[in-house]
Wavefront OBJ file of the C-alpha trace (Angstrom):
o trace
v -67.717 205.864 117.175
v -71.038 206.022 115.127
v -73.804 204.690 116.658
v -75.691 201.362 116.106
v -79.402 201.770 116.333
v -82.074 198.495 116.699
v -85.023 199.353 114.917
v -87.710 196.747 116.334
v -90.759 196.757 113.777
v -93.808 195.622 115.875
v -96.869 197.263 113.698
v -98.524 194.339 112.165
v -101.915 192.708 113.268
v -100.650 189.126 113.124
v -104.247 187.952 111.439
v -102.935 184.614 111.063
v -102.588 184.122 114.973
v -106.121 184.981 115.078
v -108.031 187.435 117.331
v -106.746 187.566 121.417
v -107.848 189.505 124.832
v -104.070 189.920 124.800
v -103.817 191.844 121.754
v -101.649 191.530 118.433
v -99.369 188.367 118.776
v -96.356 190.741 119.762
v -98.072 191.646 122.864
v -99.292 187.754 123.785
v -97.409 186.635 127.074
v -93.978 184.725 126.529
v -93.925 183.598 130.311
v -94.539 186.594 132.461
v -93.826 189.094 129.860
v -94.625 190.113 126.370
v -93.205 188.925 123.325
v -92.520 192.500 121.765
v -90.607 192.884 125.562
v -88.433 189.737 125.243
v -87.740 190.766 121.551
v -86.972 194.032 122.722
v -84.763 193.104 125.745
v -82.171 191.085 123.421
v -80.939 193.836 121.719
v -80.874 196.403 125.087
v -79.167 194.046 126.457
v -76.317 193.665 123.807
v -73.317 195.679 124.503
v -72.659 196.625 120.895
v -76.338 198.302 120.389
v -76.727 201.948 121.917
v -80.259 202.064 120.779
v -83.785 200.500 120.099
v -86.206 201.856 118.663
v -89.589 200.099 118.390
v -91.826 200.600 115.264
v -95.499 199.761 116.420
v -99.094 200.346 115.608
v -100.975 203.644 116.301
v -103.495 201.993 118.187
v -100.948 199.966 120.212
v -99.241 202.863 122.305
v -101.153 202.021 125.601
v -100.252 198.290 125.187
v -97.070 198.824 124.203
v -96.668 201.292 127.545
v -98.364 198.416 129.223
v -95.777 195.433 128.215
v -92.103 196.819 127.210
v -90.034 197.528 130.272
v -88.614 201.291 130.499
v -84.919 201.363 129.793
v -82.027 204.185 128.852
v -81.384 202.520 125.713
v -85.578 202.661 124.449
v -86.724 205.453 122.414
v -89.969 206.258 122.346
v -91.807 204.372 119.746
v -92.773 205.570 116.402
v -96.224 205.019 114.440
v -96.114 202.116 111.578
v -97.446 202.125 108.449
v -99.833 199.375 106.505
v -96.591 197.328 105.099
v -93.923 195.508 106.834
v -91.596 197.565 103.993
v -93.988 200.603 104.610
v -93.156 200.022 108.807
v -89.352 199.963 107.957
v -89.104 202.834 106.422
v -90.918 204.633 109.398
v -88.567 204.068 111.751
v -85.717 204.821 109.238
v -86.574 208.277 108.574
v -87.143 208.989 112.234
v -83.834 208.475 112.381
v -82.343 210.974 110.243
v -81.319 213.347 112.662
v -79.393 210.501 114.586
v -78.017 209.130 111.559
v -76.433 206.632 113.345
v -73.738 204.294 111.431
v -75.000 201.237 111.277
v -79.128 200.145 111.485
v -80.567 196.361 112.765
v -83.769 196.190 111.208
v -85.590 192.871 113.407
v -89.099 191.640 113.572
v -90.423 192.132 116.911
v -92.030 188.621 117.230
v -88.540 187.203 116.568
v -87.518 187.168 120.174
v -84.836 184.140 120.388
v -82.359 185.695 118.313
v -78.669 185.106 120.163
v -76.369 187.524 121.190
v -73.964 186.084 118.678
v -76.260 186.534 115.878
v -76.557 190.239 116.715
v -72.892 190.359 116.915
v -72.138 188.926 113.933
v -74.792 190.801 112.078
v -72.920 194.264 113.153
v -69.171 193.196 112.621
v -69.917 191.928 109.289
v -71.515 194.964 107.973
v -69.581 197.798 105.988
v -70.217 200.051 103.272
v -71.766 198.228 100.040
v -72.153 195.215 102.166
v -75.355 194.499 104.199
v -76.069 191.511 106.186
v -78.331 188.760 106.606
v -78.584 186.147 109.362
v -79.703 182.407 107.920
v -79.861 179.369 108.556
v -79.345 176.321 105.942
v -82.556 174.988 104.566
v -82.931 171.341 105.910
v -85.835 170.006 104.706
v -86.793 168.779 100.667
v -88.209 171.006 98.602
v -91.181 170.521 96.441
v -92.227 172.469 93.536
v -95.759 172.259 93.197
v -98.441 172.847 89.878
v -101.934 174.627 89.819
v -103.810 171.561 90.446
v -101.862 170.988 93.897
v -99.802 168.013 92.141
v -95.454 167.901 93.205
v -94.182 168.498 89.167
v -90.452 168.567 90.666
v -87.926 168.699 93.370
v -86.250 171.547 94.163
v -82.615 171.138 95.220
v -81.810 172.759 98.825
v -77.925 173.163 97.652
v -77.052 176.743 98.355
v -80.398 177.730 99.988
v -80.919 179.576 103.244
v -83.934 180.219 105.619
v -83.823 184.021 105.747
v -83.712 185.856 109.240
v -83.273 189.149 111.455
v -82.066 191.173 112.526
v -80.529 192.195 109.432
v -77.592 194.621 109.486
v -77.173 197.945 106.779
v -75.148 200.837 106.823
v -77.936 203.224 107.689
v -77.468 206.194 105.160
v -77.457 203.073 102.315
v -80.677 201.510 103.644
v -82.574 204.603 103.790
v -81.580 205.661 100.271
v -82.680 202.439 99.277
v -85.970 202.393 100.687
v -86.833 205.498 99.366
v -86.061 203.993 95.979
v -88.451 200.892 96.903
v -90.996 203.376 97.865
v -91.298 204.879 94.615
v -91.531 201.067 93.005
v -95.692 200.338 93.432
v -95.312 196.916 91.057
v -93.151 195.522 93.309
v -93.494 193.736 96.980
v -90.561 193.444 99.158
v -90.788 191.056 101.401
v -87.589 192.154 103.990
v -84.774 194.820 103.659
v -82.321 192.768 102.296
v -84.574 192.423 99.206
v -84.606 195.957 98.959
v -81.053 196.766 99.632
v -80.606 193.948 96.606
v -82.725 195.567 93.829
v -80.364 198.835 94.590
v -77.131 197.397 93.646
v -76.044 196.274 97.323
v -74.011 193.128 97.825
v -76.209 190.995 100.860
v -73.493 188.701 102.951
v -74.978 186.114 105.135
v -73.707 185.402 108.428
v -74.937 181.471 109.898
v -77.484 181.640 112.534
v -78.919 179.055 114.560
v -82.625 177.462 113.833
v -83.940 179.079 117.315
v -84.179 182.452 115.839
v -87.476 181.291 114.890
v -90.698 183.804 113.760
v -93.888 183.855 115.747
v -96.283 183.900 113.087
v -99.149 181.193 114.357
v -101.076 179.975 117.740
v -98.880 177.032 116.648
v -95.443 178.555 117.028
v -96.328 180.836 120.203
v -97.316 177.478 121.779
v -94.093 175.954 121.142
v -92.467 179.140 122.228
v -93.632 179.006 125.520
v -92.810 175.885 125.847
v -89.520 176.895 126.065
v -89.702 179.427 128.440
v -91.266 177.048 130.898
v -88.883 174.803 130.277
v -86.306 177.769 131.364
v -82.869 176.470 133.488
v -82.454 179.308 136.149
v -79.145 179.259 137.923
v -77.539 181.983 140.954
v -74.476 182.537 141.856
v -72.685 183.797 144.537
v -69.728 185.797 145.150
v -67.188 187.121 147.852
v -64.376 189.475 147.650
v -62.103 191.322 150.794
v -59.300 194.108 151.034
v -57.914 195.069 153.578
v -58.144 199.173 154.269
v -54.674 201.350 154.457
v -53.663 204.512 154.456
v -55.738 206.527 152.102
v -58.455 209.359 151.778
v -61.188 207.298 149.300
v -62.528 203.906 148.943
v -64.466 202.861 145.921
v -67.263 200.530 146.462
v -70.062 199.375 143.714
v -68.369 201.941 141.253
v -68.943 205.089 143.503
v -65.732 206.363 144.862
v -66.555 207.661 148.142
v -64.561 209.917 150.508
v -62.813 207.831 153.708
v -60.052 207.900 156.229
v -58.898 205.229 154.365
v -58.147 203.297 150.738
v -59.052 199.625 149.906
v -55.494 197.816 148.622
v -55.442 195.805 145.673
v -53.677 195.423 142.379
v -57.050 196.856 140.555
v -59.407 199.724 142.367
v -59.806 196.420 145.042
v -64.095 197.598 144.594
v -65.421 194.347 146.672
v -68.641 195.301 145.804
v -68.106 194.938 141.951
v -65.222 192.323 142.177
v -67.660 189.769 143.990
v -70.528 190.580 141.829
v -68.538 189.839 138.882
v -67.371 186.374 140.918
v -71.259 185.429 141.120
v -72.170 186.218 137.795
v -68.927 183.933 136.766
v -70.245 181.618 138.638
v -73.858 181.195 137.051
v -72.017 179.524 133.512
v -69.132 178.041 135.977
v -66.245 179.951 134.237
v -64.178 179.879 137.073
v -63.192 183.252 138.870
v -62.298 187.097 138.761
v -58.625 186.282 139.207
v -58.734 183.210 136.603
v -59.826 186.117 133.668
v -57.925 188.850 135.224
v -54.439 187.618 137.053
v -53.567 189.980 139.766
v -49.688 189.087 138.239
v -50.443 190.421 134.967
v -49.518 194.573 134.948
v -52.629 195.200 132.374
v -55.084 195.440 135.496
v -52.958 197.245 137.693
v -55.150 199.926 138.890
v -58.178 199.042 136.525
v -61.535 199.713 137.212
v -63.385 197.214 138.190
v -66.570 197.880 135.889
v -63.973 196.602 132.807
v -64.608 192.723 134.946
v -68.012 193.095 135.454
v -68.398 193.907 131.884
v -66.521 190.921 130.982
v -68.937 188.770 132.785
v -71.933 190.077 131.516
v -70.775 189.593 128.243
v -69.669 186.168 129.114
v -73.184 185.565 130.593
v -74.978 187.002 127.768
v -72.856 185.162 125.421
v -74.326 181.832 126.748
v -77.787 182.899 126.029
v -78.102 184.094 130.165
v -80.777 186.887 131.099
v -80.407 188.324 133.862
v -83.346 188.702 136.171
v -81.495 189.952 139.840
v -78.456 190.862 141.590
v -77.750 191.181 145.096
v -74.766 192.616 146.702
v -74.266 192.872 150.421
v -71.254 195.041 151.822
v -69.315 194.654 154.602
v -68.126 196.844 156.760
v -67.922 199.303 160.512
v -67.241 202.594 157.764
v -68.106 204.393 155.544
v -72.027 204.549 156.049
v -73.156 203.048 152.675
v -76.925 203.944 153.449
v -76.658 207.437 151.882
v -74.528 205.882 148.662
v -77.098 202.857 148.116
v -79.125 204.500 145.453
v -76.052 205.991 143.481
v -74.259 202.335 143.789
v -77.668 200.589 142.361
v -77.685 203.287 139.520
v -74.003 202.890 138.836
v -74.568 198.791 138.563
v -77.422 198.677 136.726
v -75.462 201.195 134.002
v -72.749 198.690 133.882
v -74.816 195.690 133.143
v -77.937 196.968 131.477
v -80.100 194.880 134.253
v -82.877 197.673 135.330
v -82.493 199.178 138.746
v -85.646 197.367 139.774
v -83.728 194.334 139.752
v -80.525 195.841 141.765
v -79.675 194.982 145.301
v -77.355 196.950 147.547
v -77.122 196.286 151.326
v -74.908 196.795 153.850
v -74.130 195.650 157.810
v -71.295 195.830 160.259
v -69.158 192.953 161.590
v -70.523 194.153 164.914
v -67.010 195.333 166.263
v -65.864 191.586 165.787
v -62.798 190.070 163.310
v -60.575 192.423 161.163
v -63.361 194.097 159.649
v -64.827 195.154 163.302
v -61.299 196.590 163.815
v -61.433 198.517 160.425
v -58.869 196.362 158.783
v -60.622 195.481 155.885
v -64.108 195.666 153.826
v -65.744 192.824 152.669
v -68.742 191.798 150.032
v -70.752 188.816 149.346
v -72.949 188.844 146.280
v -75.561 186.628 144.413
v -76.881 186.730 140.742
v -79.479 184.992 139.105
v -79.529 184.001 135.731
v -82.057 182.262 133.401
v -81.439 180.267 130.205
v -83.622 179.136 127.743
v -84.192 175.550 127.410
v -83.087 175.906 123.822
v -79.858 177.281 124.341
v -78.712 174.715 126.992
v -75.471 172.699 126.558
v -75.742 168.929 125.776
l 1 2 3 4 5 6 7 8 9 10 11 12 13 14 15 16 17 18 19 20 21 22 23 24 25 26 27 28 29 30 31 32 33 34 35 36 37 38 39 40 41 42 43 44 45 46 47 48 49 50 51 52 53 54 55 56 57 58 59 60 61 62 63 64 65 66 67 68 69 70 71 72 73 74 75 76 77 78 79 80 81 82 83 84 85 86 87 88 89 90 91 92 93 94 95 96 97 98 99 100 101 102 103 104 105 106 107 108 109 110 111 112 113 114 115 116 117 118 119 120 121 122 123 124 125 126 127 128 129 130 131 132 133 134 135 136 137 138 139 140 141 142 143 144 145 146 147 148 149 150 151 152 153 154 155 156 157 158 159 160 161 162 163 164 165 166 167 168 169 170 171 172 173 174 175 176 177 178 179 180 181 182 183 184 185 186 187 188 189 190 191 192 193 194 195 196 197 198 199 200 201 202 203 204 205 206 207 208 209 210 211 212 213 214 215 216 217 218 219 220 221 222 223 224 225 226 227 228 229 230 231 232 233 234 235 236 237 238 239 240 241 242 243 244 245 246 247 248 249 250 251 252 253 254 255 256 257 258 259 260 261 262 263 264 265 266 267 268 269 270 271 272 273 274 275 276 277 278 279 280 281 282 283 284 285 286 287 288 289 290 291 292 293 294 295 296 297 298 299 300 301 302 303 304 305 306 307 308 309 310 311 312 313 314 315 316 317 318 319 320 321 322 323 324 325 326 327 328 329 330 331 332 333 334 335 336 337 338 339 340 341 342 343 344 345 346 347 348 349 350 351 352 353 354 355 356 357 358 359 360 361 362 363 364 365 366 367 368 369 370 371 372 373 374 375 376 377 378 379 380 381 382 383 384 385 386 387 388 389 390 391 392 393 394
C-alpha cells in the first residue's frame, strides 16, 4: 500500500500574533505543550498516516527540537521558504524520493482538527480528485465599498469556510505546484487553489467549526481555554487465563518461552487484553468480549494487538489523547523483569503513545490462590485519557 505522508507547514512568523519570549505563535504553549506539538501529535497519532513531516523556519530548528515530541512516525524537518505556497512546495519536493501516494498538506497552528476529518480527507481522495475539509459559512455576508460603506449582501448559499488538512494525490500536487511556481502574477492562498487553476476537480468533505486557525492573541486565548477546560478520564482493566500444557506464553505482545501456554480462544495475552478493557473503559464502550465474542470463530487464535488497535481507534475516534498506560502482570513465572523494556516497546508500537508514557510491572501472588500454584496469569491495567472540552458529548 502507498504511503500517506502529513506534511505540517510551520514556517511563518505569525506577525499578526505579535512579538513573544515564546517564539512564533506555533511554538506558544497550548497547556503544557506547544501548539506546532499538539498540531503535530493529531496526525502521528492517526492510524491511517505513516508519516509527518514538519515544514518550519530556518531559524526555528532549536525551538522546534525544544517543543515537538520525538516519535517513529516524525521526519526530520525541512527548511521553509518566504510563502505559505513557497513552504508547501518545500516539503513536497523533499518528498520525491518517498513519493508516497497520497499527501495532507495542514497548517501547523491548526491543532483541533478531528480524527474524522483526517479520515475523511484520505478516503475521499483519488486521482483527479483532491480534497478539502469545510465547514458551512454561518454568519451574513457583507460586501463592502472603498469608503467602508455595506453596498450589498452577499448570499452564504453554497459557501464554505475553507480548512486543512487538505488531501492530494501527491505526484498531482507536486506537478501542480511547480506550475504555480512558474505563475509570479498570481497569489495562492492554499493548495486547493492551486490544484484548481491546474484542471483538478476539489471535493469537500464537512468538518466541524473546531478545526479552527490560530492566527491572533485573540484565538490562542480562546484556545487555551479549552485545554484547561480538558475532561480527563482512566480506566482500568483486568484479564486472567489459566496456564496449560504448553512451551510459550505471550504477554504484552512478546511471546516468551515457558513450561507452559496461556488458554484462550485468542493468544489469551492478559497483558494486552486488559489494557484494551481500560482503554474501553475511558469512552464506556463496554468490554473486550462485547467487540470481540469469544463465540464468534473470526478471533480464534487472533492476536491480541488487532483489540488493542480497535480501542485506540475507538478512543481516538472520540477526540481521546492519550497521555499514560499502566499495566501490571500477574504472576509466580516467567520473570517479566528481563522482558519489561521489549513489552513497553511492543505497546507503545501498537498504540502510537511514546514509551515515556508506557508502564509495565509485574509481582507474584506470593505462593497464594491459583496463580501462587501456577494455574493461571493475571493483569490489571489503567489508561488515562484526555478530551477536549470542545469535543465533549452533550
Amino acid at each position: 500500500m502507498q504511503k500517506c505522508v502529513a506534511i505540517i507547514v510551520a514556517a511563518g512568523r505569525g506577525h499578526r500574533m505579535g512579538s513573544s519570549d515564546e517564539g512564533p505563535k506555533q511554538y506558544r504553549k497550548l497547556g503544557s505543550q506547544a501548539v506546532l506539538n499538539r498540531t503535530i501529535s493529531q496526525f502521528i497519532n492517526h492510524k491511517d498516516v505513516d508519516l509527518v513531516l514538519p515544514v518550519i523556519h530556518a531559524d526555528d530548528l532549536e525551538l522546534f527540537n525544544s517543543s515537538v515530541l520525538p516519535h517513529k512516525k516524525l521526519m526530520d524537518p525541512v527548511i521553509g521558504a518566504a510563502t505559505r505556497q513557497a513552504s508547501g512546495f518545500c516539503g513536497l519536493k523533499a518528498l520525491e524520493k518517498l513519493a508516497p501516494g497520497i499527501v495532507l498538506i495542514h497548517d501547523g497552528v491548526r491543532p483541533f482538527v478531528a480524527a474524522e476529518t483526517i479520515s475523511d480527507v484520505i478516503n475521499s481522495t483519488e486521482p483527479g480528485i483532491c480534497t478539502l475539509p469545510a465547514h458551512p459559512v454561518s454568519d451574513t455576508l457583507k460586501h463592502v465599498d472603498e469608503q467602508g460603506f455595506i453596498d450589498g449582501t452577499v448570499s452564504r448559499d453554497s459557501l464554505f469556510s475553507a480548512q486543512t488538512p487538505q488531501g492530494f494525490v501527491y505526484e498531482e500536487i507536486l506537478a501542480a505546484h511547480r506550475q504555480a511556481d512558474g505563475d509570479e502574477d498570481t497569489e495562492y492562498t492554499d493548495d486547493a487553489q492551486i490544484a484548481e487553476a491546474v484542471g483538478l476537480k476539489v471535493r469537500i468533505v464537512p468538518s466541524p467549526a473546531t478545526n479552527t486557525k490560530i492566527t491572533t492573541q485573540e484565538d490562542l486565548e480562546a484556545a487555551s481555554l479549552r485545554y484547561q477546560a480538558a475532561d480527563t478520564r482512566t480506566g482500568i482493566g483486568y484479564d486472567v487465563h489459566r496456564l496449560v500444557n504448553g512451551n510459550s506464553v505471550t504477554l504484552c505482545g512478546v511471546e516468551i518461552p515457558h513450561t507452559h501456554s496461556l488458554d484462550g480462544h485468542s493468544d489469551a495475552d492478559v497483558g494486552l487484553h486488559s489494557l484494551t478493557d481500560a482503554l474501553l473503559g475511558t469512552i464506556a464502550d463496554g468490554d473486550i468480549g462485547s467487540h470481540f465474542p469469544p463465540s464468534d470463530d473470526v478471533w480464534k487464535d487472533a492476536s491480541s494487538d488487532r483489540f488493542l488497535e480497535h480501542a485506540i481507534s475507538l478512543v481516538r475516534g472520540r477526540g481521546g489523547t492519550i497521555t499514560h498506560l499502566d499495566v501490571t502482570l500477574i504472576c509466580e513465572a516467567p520473570k517479566i523483569g528481563p522482558h519489561r523494556d521489549e513489552m513497553r516497546k511492543t505497546i507503545s508500537e501498537i498504540t502510537g503513545v511514546n514509551v515515556s508514557r508506557v508502564s509495565v510491572k509485574a509481582t507474584t501472588n506470593e505462593r497464594i490462590g491459583f496463580i501462587g500454584r501456577q494455574e493461571g496469569i493475571a493483569a490489571m491495567a489503567t489508561a488515562t485519557v484526555s478530551f477536549g472540552a470542545m469535543e465533549l458529548e452533550e
